[in-house]
C-alpha positions in Angstrom: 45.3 63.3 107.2 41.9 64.5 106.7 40.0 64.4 110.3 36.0 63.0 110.7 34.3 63.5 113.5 30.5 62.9 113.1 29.0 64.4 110.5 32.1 66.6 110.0 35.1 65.9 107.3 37.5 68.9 108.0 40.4 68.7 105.3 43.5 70.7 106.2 44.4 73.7 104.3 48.1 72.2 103.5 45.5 70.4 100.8 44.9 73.3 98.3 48.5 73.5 97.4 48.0 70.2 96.2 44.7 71.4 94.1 46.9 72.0 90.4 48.8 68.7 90.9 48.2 67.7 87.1 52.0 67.6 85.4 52.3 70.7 82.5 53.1 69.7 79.0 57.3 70.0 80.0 56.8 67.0 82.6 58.1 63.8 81.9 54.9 62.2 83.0 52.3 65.1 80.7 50.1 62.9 78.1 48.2 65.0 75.9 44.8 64.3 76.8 45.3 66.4 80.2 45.4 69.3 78.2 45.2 72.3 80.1 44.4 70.7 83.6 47.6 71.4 85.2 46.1 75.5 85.4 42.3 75.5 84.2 39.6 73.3 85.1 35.7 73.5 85.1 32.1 72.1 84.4 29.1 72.7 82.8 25.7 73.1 85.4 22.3 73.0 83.4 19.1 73.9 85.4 15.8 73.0 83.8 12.3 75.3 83.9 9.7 73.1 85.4 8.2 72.7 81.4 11.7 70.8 81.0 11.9 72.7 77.6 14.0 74.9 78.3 17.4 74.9 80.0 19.9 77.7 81.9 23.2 76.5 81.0 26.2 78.2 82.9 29.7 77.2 82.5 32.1 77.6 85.7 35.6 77.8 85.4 38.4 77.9 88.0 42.1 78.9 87.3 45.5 78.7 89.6 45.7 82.4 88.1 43.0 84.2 90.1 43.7 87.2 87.6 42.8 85.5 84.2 39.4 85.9 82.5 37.4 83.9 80.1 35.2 84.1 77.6 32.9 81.0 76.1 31.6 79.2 73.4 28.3 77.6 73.1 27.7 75.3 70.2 30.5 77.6 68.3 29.4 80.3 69.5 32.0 82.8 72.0 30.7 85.5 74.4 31.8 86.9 77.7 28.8 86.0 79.9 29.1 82.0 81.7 25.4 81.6 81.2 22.9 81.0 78.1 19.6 79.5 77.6 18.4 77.2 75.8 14.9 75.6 74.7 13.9 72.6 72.0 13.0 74.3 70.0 16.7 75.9 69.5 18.9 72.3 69.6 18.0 69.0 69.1 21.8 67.8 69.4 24.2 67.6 71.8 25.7 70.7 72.5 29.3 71.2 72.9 30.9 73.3 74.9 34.4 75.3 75.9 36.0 77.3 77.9 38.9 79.5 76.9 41.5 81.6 78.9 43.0 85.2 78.5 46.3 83.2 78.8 45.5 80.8 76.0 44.5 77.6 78.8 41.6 76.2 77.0 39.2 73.5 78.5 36.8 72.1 76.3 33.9 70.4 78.2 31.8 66.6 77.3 28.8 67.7 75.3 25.6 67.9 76.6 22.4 66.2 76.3 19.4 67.8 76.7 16.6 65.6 78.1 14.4 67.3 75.5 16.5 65.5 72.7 15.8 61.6 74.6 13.4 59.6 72.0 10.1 59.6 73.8 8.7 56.5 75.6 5.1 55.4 75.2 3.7 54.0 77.7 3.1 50.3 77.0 -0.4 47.9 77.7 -0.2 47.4 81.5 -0.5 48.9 85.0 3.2 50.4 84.3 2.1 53.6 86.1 3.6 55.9 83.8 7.3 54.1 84.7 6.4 53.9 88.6 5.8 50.2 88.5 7.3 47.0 86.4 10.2 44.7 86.3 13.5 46.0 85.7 16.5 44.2 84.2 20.1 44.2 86.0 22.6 44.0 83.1 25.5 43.7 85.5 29.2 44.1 83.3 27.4 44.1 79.7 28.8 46.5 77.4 26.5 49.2 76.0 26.3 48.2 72.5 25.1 44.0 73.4 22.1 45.7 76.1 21.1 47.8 72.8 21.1 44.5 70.8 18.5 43.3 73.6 15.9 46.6 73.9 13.4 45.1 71.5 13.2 42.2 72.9 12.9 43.5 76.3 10.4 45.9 74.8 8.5 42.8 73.4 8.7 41.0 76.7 7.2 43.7 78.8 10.0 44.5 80.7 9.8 48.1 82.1 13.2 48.9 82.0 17.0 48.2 82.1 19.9 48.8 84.3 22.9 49.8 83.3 26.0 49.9 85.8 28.7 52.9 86.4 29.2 54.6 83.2 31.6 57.2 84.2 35.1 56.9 83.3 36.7 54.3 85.9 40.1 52.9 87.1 42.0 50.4 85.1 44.9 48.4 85.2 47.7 46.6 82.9 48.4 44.9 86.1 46.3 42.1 88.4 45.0 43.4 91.7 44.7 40.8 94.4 45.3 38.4 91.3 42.1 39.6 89.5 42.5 41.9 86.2 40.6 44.7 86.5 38.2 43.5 88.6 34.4 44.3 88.5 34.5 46.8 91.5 36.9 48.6 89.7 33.5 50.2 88.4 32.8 51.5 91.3 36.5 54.0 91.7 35.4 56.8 89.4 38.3 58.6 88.0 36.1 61.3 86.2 32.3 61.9 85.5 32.9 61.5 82.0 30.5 58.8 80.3 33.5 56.6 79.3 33.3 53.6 81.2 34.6 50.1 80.8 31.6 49.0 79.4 31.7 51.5 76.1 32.1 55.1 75.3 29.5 58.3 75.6 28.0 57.6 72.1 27.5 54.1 72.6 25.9 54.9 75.7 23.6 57.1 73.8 23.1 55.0 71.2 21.9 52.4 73.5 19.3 54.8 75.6 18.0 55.8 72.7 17.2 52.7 71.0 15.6 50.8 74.4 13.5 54.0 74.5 12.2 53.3 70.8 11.1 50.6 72.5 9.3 51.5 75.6 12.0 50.6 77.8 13.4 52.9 80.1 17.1 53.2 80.7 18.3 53.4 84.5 21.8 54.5 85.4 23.4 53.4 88.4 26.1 56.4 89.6 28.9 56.4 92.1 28.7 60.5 92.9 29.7 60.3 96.6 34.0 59.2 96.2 36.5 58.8 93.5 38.9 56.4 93.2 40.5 54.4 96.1 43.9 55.5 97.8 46.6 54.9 96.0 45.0 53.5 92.3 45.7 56.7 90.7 47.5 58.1 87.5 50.7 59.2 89.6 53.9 56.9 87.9 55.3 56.8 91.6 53.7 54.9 95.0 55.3 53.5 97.5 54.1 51.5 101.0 55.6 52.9 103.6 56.1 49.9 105.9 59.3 47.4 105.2 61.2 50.7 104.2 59.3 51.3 101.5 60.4 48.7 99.4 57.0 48.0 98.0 56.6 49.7 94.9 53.7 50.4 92.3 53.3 52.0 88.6 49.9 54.4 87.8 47.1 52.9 87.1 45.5 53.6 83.4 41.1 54.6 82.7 38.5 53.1 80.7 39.5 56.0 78.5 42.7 54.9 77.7 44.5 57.4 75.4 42.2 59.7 75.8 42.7 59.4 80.2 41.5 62.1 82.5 44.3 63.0 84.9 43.2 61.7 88.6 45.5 61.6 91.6 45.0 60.2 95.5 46.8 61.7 98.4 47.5 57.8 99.5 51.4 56.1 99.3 52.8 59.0 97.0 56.1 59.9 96.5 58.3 61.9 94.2 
């Protein structure tokens, strides 16, 4: 349904009615990590100061009631305006995050990291051009907490950094596709930008940058920002193909979260 021509993606208006498709708590298919998504939803943009110690963050909400107002917490703290700033000298943890509706919806966002909080590197013996030259590892499918087993070793080895694949949380299944269980490109169909991957959770993930940086390795992220999940491998209980009459049938697909699974829908072989 959605028409490219060139450079152009026109998607048709008939699409924003499909915008709050997320069940309410009363649906049979509601689990109670979607929360309030079914009527709020929203994220948290941070812009740095060239210094890169201090940090504008501003949260941004959106609501299927146009007429409902917010106010907001930062680090515990509520106030009416979307926007505060921060600088290091003010947090050296994470910083959580909420978002809370004059109709009681609440959304409460992942924490963030400030880049002032990382553990510094120091620049090992070598022509490492301050991280612009020097052999990287690919740690293709390794789960965040065996790569942090290997950083001082890699540090030792004079490696100048590690990759680690698509942390966000992605699509999984309790059933094979094309008789492969959950396979490795499943990495690549983003259900959420939520650092809850397959290969271990937002603290682990942390955990692990943190300690390679002890130990002058740098940590490189590879990122699937430019689609979602693929037609049809979505949370809805209910697809069908719609060649042989339909009788080709399939469940929802699951998260790397598991119980704690963002909702995440495809306009592909839906039916209710």
């Amino acid at each position: 349904m959605n028409q490219c021509s060139g450079n152009n993606i026109v998607t048709p208006d008939q699409f924003e009615a499909s915008r709050w498709w997320t069940p309410a708590p009363n649906d049979p298919d509601y689990l109670p990590s979607y929360g309030d998504y079914y009527r709020l939803a929203g994220h948290a943009h941070v812009e740095y100061d060239s210094t890169r110690t201090k940090a504008t963050v501003t949260l941004m909400p959106i609501h299927k009631d146009p007429t409902v107002t917010f106010y907001y917490s930062f680090g515990g703290s509520k106030q009416s305006a979307p926007q505060k700033v921060f600088t290091s000298a003010d947090i050296s943890t994470p910083l959580a995050t909420m978002i809370v509706g004059s109709d009681g919806s609440m959304l409460n966002l992942e924490p963030i990291d400030f880049i002032w909080n990382n553990q510094p590197v120091v620049n090992s013996q070598g022509d490492y051009r301050n991280g612009q030259k020097g052999g990287i590892v690919e740690m293709f499918g390794w789960p965040h907490a065996d790569i942090e087993a290997e950083c001082e070793t890699l540090g030792k080895s004079g490696w100048l950094g590690v990759k680690v694949f698509p942390a966000q949380e992605q699509v999984m299944s309790y059933q094979p596709f094309n008789n492969i269980f959950n396979p490795w490109y499943f990495m690549y169909q983003p259900v959420s930008y939520r650092l809850e991957g397959r290969m271990g959770t937002r603290d682990q993930l942390r955990s692990l940058i943190q300690t390679c940086r002890k130990y002058n390795v740098r940590v490189y992220a590879d990122a699937v920002i430019n689609h979602m999940t693929g037609g049809g491998n979505d949370g809805n209980p209910r697809h069908r193909y719609p060649s042989n009459g339909g009788c080709t049938n399939w469940p929802n697909k699951t998260t790397s979260a598991f119980s704690r699974s963002s909702p995440f829908y495809t306009q592909d072989f839906a039916y209710t």
